[in-house]
C-alpha positions as CSV (number, residue, x, y, z in Angstrom):
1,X,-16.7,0.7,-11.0
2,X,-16.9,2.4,-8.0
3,X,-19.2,1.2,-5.1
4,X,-20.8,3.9,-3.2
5,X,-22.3,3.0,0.4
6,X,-25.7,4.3,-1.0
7,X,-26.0,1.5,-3.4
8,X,-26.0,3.9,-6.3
9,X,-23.4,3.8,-8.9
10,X,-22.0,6.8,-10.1
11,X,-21.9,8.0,-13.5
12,X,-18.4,7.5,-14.8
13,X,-16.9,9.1,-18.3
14,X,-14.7,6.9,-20.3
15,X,-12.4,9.7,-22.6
16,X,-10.0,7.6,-24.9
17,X,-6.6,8.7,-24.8
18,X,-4.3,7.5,-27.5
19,X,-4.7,3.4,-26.4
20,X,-5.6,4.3,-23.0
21,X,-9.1,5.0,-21.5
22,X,-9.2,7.3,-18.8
23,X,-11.9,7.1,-15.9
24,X,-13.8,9.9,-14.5
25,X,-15.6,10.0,-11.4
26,X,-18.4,12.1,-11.2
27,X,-17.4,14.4,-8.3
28,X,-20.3,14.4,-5.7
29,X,-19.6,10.5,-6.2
30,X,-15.9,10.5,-5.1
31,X,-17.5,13.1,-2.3
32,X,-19.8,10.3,-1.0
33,X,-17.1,7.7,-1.8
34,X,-14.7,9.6,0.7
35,X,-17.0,10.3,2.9
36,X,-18.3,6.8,3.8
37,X,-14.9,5.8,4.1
38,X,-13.9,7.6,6.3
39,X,-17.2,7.1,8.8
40,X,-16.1,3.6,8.9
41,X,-12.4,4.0,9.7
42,X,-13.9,6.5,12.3
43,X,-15.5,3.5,13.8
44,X,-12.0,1.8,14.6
45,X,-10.1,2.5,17.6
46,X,-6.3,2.3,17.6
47,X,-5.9,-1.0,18.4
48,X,-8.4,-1.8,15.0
49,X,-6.0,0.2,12.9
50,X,-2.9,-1.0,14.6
51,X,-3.1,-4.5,13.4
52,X,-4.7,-3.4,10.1
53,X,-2.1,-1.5,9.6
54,X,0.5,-4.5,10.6
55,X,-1.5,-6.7,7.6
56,X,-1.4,-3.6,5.2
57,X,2.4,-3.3,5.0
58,X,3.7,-6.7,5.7
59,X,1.6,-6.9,2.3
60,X,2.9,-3.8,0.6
61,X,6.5,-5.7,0.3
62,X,7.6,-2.6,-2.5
63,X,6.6,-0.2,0.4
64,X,4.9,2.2,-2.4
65,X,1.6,2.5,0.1
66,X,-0.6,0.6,-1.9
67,X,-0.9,-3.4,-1.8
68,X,-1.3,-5.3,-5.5
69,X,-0.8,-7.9,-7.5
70,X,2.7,-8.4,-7.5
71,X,3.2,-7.7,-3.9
72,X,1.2,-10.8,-3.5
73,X,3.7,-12.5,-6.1
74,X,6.7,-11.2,-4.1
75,X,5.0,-12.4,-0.7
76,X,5.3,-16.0,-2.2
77,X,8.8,-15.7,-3.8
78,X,9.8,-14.2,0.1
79,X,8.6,-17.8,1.3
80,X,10.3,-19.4,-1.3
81,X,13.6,-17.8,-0.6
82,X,12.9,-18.0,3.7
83,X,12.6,-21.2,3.4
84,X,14.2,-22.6,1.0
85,X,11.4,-24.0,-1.1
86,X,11.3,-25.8,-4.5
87,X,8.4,-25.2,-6.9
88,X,6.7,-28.1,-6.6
89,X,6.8,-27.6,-2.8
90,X,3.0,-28.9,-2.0
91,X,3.4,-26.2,0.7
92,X,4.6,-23.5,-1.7
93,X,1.3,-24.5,-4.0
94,X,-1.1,-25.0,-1.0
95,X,0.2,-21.3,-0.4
96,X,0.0,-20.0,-3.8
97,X,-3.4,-20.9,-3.8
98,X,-4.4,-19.3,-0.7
99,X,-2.7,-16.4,-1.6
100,X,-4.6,-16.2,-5.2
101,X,-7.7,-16.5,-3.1
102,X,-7.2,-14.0,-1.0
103,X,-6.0,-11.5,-3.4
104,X,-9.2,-12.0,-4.7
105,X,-11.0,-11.8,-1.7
106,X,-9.1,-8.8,-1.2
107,X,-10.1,-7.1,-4.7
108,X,-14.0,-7.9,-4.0
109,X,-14.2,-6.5,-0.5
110,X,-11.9,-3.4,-0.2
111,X,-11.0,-2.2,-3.9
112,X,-13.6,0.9,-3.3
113,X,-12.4,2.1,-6.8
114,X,-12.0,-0.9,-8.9
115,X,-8.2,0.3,-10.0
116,X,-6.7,-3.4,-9.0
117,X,-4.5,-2.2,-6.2
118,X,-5.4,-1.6,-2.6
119,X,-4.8,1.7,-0.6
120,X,-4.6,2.0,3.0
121,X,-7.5,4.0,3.5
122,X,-9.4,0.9,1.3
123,X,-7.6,-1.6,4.0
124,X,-9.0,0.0,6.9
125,X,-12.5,0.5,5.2
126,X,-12.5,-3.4,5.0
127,X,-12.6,-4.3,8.8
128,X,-16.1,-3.0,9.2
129,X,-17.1,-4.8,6.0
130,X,-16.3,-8.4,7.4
131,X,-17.3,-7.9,10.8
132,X,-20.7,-6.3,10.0
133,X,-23.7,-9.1,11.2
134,X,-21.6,-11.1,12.8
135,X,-23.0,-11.9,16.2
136,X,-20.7,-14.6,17.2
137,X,-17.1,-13.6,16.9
138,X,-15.3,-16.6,16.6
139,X,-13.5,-19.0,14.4
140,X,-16.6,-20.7,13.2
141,X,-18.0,-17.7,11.5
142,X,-14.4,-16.3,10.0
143,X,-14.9,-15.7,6.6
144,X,-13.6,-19.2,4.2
145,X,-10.4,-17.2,2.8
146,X,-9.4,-16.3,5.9
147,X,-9.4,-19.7,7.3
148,X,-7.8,-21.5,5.2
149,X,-5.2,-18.4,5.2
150,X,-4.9,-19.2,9.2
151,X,-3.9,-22.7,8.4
152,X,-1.5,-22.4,5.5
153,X,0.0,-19.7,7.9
154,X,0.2,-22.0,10.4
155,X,1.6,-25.3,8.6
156,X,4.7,-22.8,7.3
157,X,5.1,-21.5,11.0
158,X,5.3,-25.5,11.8
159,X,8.9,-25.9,10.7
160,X,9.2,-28.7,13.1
161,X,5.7,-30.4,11.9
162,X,5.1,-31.7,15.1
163,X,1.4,-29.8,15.4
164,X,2.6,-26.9,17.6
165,X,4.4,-23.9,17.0
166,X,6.8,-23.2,19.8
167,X,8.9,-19.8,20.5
168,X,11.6,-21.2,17.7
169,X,9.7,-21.6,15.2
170,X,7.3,-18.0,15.7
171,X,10.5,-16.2,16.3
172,X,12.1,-17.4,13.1
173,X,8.8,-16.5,11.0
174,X,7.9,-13.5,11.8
175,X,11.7,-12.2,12.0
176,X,11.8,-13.5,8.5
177,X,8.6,-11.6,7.5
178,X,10.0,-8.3,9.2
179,X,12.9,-6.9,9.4
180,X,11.9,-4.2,10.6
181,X,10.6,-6.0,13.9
182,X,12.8,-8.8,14.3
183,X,11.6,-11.4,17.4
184,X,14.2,-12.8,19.4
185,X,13.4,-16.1,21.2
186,X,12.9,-14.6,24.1
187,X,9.9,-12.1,22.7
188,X,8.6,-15.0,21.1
189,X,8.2,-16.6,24.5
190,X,6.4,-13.5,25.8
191,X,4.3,-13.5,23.2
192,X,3.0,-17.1,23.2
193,X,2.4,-16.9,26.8
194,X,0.0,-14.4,25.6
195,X,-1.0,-16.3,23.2
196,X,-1.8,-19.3,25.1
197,X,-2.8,-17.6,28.1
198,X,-0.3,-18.7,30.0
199,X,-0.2,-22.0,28.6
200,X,-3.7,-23.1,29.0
201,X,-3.7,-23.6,25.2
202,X,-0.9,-25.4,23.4
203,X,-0.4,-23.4,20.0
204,X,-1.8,-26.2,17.8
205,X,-3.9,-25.6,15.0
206,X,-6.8,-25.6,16.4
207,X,-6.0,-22.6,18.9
208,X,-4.4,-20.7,16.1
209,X,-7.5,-20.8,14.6
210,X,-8.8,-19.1,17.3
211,X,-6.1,-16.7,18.0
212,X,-6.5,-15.6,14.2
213,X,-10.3,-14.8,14.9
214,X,-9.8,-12.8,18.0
215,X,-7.0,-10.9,15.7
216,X,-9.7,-10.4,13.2
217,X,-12.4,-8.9,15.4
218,X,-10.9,-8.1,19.0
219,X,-10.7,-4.5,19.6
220,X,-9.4,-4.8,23.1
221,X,-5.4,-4.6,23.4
222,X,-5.2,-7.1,25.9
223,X,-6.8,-9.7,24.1
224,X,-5.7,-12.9,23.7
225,X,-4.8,-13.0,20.1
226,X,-3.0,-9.6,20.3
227,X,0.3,-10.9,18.4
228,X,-1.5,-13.1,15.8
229,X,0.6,-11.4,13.5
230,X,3.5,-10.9,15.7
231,X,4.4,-7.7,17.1
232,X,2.0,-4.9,17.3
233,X,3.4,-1.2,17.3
234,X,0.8,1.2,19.2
């Protein structure tokens, strides 16, 4: 059912078609629906919808502009295949599980129209939704399922499992993730200087944890945790 920012749900017509059942939003609902979407993308500045949109269609592995179900799947059988993973990998699991979590995370925050896949206009409408009343922006106050996705990210970045990612191993993830942005070791070196801040920080998990927070909520380009999610396109 939809979820209008006014709190009031609109009146929805259910016509059976043969098996199927059709919905059918009111249309000042959908009016208000768009509307209040839109305000809140409004509220982004480029750098918000840059690395929203980096999320959005590392997701959308089919490319068909939404993000569902079995892009999540396909995300999991991409690690499987990167790196060479059995089924019983505890990593592979600990993954899975995240993943189901956050699909479902995912559903409950952003599906504005309840039709079990995600658009890109629902993505962006999300950022203001998890940032709202949150005074102190910081790892301590990122949301559970976004956490534990920061460290399940970071053990498979940790090929080496020695507790810090170097230029290696973030060059071989993220070119794995994205073709269509491949990082050579020498970008990865750029980008964990940024990272790091020069190396005040080793990348351990601890600081990624960090750098996934400032991702989540930094709307400065400069900022520390600008290539979170590797490259950012402008």
């Amino acid at each position: 059912m939809l979820r209008a920012a006014s709190g009031i749900f609109p009146l929805m017509v259910r016509t059976a078609v043969g098996s199927h059942v059709r919905k059918l939003v009111s249309r000042p609902a959908a009016l208000t629906l768009v509307r209040t979407m839109t305000e809140k993308v409004e509220q982004l500045n480029e750098f918000q919808k840059s690395k929203l949109k980096r999320k959005f269609f590392l997701y959308d592995i089919d490319d068909d502009g939404f993000v569902e179900r079995e892009d999540y799947d396909n995300y999991i059988a991409k690690i499987k295949e990167a790196y060479d993973l059995s089924d019983d990998d505890p990593l592979l699991k600990a993954f899975e599980v995240e993943f189901e979590s956050h699909w479902q995370q995912m559903l409950n925050f952003m599906d504005e129209n309840a039709d079990g896949q995600l658009s890109l206009e629902e993505w962006l409408h999300y950022y203001p939704n998890i940032t709202a009343n949150v005074h102190a922006k910081n790892q301590d106050n990122l949301p559970t399922f976004l956490l534990t996705m920061a460290d399940t990210l970071f053990d498979l970045m940790d090929t080496k499992k020695d507790g810090v990612i170097d230029a290696e191993e973030y060059s071989e993830f993220w070119t794995k993730f994205d073709r269509r942005y491949p990082v050579d070791v020498a970008t990865a070196k750029e980008h964990l200087a940024h990272l790091t801040e020069n190396g005040k920080y080793d990348m351990d998990i601890y600081h990624y944890r960090a750098v996934y927070a400032d991702y989540t909520w930094s709307d400065d380009p400069d900022t520390f945790g600008r290539y979170a999610y590797g490259p950012i396109v402008l």
